[in-house]
C-alpha positions in Angstrom: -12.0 0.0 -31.0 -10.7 -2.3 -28.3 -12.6 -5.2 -28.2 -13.7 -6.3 -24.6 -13.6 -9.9 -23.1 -15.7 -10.3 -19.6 -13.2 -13.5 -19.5 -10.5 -11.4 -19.2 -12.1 -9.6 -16.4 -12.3 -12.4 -14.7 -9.2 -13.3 -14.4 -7.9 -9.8 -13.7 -10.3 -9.0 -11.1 -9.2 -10.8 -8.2 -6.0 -8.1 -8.8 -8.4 -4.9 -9.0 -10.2 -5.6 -5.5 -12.2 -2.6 -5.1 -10.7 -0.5 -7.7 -12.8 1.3 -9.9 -10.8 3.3 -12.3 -11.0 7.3 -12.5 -14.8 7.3 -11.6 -17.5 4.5 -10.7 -20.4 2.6 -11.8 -24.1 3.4 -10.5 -27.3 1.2 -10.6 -30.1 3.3 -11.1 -33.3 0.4 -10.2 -36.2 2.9 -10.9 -34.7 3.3 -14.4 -33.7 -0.1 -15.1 -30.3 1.2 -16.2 -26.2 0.6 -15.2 -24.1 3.7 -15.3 -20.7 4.8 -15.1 -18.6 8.0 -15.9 -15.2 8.5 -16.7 -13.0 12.0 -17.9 -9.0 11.8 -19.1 -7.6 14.4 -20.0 -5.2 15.2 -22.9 -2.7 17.9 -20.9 0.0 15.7 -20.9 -0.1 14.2 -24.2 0.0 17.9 -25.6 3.4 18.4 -23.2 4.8 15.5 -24.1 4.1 15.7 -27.8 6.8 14.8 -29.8 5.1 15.0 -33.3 4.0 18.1 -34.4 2.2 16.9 -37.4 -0.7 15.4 -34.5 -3.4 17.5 -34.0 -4.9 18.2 -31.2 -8.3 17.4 -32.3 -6.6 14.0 -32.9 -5.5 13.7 -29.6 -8.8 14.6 -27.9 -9.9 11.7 -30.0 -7.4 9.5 -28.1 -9.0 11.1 -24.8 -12.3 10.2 -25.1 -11.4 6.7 -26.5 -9.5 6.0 -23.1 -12.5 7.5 -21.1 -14.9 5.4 -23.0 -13.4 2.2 -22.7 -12.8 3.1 -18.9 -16.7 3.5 -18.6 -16.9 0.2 -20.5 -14.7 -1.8 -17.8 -16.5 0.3 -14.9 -19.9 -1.3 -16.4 -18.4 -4.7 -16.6 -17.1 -4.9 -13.3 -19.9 -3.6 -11.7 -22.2 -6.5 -13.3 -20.1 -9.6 -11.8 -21.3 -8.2 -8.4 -24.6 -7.6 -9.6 -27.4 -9.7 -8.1 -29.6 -11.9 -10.2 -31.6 -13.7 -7.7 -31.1 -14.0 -3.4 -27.7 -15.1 -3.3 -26.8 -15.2 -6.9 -24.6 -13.0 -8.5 -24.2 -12.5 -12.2 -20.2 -13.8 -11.6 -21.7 -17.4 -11.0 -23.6 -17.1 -14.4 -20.1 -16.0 -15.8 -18.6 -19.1 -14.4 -20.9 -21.9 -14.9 -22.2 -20.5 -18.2 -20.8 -20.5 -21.9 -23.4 -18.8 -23.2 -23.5 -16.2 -20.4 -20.0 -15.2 -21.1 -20.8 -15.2 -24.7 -23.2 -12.9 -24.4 -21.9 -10.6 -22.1 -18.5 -10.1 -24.2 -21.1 -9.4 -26.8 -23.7 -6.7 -25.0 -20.4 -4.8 -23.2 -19.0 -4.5 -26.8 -22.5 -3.4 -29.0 -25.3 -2.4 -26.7 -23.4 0.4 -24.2 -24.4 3.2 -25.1 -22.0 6.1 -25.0 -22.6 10.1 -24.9 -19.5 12.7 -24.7 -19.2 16.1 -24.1 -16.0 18.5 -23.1 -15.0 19.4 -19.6 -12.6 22.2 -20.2 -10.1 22.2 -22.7 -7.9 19.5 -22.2 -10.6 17.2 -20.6 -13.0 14.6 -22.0 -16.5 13.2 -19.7 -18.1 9.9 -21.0 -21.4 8.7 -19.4 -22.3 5.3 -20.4 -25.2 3.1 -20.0 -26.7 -0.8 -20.3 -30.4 -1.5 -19.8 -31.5 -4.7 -17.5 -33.2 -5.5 -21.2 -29.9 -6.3 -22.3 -28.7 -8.0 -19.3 -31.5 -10.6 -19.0 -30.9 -11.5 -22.3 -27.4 -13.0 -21.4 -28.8 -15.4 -18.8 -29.3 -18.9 -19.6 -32.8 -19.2 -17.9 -36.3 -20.8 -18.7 -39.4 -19.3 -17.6 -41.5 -22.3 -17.1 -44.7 -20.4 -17.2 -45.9 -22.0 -13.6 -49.2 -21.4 -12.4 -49.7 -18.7 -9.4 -50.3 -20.1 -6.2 -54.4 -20.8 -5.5 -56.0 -20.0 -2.4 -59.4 -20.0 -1.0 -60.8 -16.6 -0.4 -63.7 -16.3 2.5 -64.4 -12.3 1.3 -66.0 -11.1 -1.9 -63.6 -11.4 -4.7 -62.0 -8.1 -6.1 -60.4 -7.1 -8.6 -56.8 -6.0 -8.6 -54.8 -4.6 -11.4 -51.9 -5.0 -9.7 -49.5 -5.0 -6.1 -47.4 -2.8 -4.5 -45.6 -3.7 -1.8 -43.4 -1.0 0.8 -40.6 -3.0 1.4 -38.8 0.1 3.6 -37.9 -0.7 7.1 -36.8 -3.5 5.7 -33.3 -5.8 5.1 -34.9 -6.7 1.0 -32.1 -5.3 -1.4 -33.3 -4.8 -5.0 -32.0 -7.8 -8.0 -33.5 -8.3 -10.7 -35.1 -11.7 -10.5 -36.7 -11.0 -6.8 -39.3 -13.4 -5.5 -42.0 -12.8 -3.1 -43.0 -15.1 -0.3 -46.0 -15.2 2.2 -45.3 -15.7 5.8 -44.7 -19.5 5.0 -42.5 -18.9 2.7 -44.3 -19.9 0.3 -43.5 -18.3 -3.5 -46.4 -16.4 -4.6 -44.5 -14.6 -7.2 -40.9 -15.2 -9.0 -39.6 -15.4 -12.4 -40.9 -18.5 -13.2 -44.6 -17.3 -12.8 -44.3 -14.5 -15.4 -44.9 -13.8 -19.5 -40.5 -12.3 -19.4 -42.2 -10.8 -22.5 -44.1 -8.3 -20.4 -41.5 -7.4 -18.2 -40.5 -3.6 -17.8 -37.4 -1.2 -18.0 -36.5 -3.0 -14.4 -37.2 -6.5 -15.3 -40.1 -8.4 -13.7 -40.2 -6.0 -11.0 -41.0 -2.2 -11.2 -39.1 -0.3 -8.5 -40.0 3.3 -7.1 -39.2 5.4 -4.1 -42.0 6.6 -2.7 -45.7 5.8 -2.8 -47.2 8.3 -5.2 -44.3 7.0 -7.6 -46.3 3.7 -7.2 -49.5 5.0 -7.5 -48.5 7.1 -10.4 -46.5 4.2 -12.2 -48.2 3.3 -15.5 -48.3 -0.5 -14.1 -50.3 0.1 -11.0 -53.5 0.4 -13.2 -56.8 2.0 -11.7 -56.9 -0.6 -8.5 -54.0 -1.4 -7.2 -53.3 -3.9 -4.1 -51.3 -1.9 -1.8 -49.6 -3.7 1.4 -46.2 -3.4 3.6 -43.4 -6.5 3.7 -43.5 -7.8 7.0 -39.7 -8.6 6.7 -37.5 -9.4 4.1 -36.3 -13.4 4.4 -33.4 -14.7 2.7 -33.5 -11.8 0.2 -37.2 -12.0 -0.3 -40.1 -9.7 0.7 -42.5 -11.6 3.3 -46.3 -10.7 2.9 -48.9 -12.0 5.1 -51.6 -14.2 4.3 -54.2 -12.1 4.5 -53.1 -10.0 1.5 -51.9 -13.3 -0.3 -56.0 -14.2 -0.5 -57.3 -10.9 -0.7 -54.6 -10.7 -3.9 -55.9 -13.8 -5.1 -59.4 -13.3 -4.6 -60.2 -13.0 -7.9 -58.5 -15.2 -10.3 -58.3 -12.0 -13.2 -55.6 -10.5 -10.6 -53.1 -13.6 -10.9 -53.3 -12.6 -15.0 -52.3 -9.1 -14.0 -49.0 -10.8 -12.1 -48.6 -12.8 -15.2 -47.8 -9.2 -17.1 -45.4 -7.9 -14.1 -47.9 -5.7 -12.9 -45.8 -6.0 -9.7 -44.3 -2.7 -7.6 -41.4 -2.4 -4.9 -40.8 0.4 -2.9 -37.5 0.8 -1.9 -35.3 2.5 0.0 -33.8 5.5 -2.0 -30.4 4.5 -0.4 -30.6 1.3 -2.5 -30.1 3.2 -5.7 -27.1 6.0 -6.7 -30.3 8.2 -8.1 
């Protein structure tokens, strides 16, 4: 097998644009997955086939090697635009950090995973996909365990098991490192603030499309905190105050955060689902 090197990406993207070869590569947020497809077909090997002695088992061998290393490059391409945190793109990890590129050569050659299946009879389809597990573990971050914001609550205290937050109608783009601010802009929720350890098939966020997805989701618990983003600033979702203390009423809810008991709705647009 081919063995891939995200450094040679790099230097041969700036000459690929916006090319995607044969098919493209999807984020699918809810899912926590990166996908791509990609078919070649064996038509013209078997025309131009000079040796009789090859097979044409053999050669549809050949075919869905090709397709699956196309899906392979798709994926890789697709994850130097992929956004880490508001304004930063996996590509700056990539150029800034050793072990990042380590570590992505590594995951794009072992943790893909590949399925095949025939088209017709000269055609090959190969679907492949890469959790956000496996991404996160290429970036060179601490998660300095930080405390959650404290604030003073004037109602009774209640318990929450966790938040949801519409952020439709909104500019907020799904990443996978968001952070939430209050109308201040004031962090009351980031990377930093979490056990990573807890963190689901999305990452410290749990996205969904719809609020009975939310409700549904095994992190929302029996009580969740429900609430709509008043705007999305520089990448973040802006809640008001209000909900800020009512969230932190009761100092059990900020150990809930801790576990990334945290939900975003988001526009379905925002995913290829």
């Amino acid at each position: 097998m081919k063995h891939f090197s995200i450094i040679l990406l790099l230097f041969t993207l700036p000459l690929l644009g916006d090319y995607r070869p044969f098919a493209k590569a999807e984020v699918e947020w809810s899912r926590g997955i990166i996908t791509s497809r990609s078919a070649d077909s064996v038509e013209r090997d078997i025309r131009l086939k000079k040796e009789p002695t090859v097979s044409i088992n053999r050669l549809r061998m050949t075919s869905y090697s090709r397709a699956q290393q196309n899906t392979r490059e798709l994926i890789a391409t697709f994850l130097l635009e992929m956004q880490i945190e508001p304004g930063y793109t996996l590509q700056h990890l990539l150029e800034s950090s050793e072990y990042t590129r380590e570590r992505i050569s590594y995951i794009l050659n072992n943790s893909i995973k590949f399925r095949q299946h025939p088209v017709d009879f000269y055609t090959t389809e190969c679907y492949a996909s890469l959790t956000f597990h496996d991404i996160i573990t290429t970036l060179p971050f601490r998660y300095e365990n930080e405390a959650f914001p404290e604030f003073s609550s004037h109602g009774q205290p209640t318990l929450y098991t966790s938040l949801i937050i519409d952020t439709r109608g909104t500019s907020f783009k799904p990443l996978i490192f968001p952070a939430i601010v209050d109308e201040g802009g004031l962090e009351i929720y980031n990377r930093h603030m979490v056990d990573i350890a807890s963190s689901g098939t999305s990452g410290i966020i749990n996205y969904v499309y719809d609020e009975k997805s939310a409700h549904d989701h095994p992190a929302a618990g029996k009580h969740p905190y429900f609430t709509i983003a008043l705007a999305s600033a520089e990448g973040k979702p802006v809640i008001g105050y209000e909900d800020v203390r009512r969230i932190f009423s009761n100092k059990k809810n900020a150990e809930y955060l801790k576990k990334c008991r945290v939900i975003l709705i988001i526009n379905k647009e925002d995913s290829n689902e």
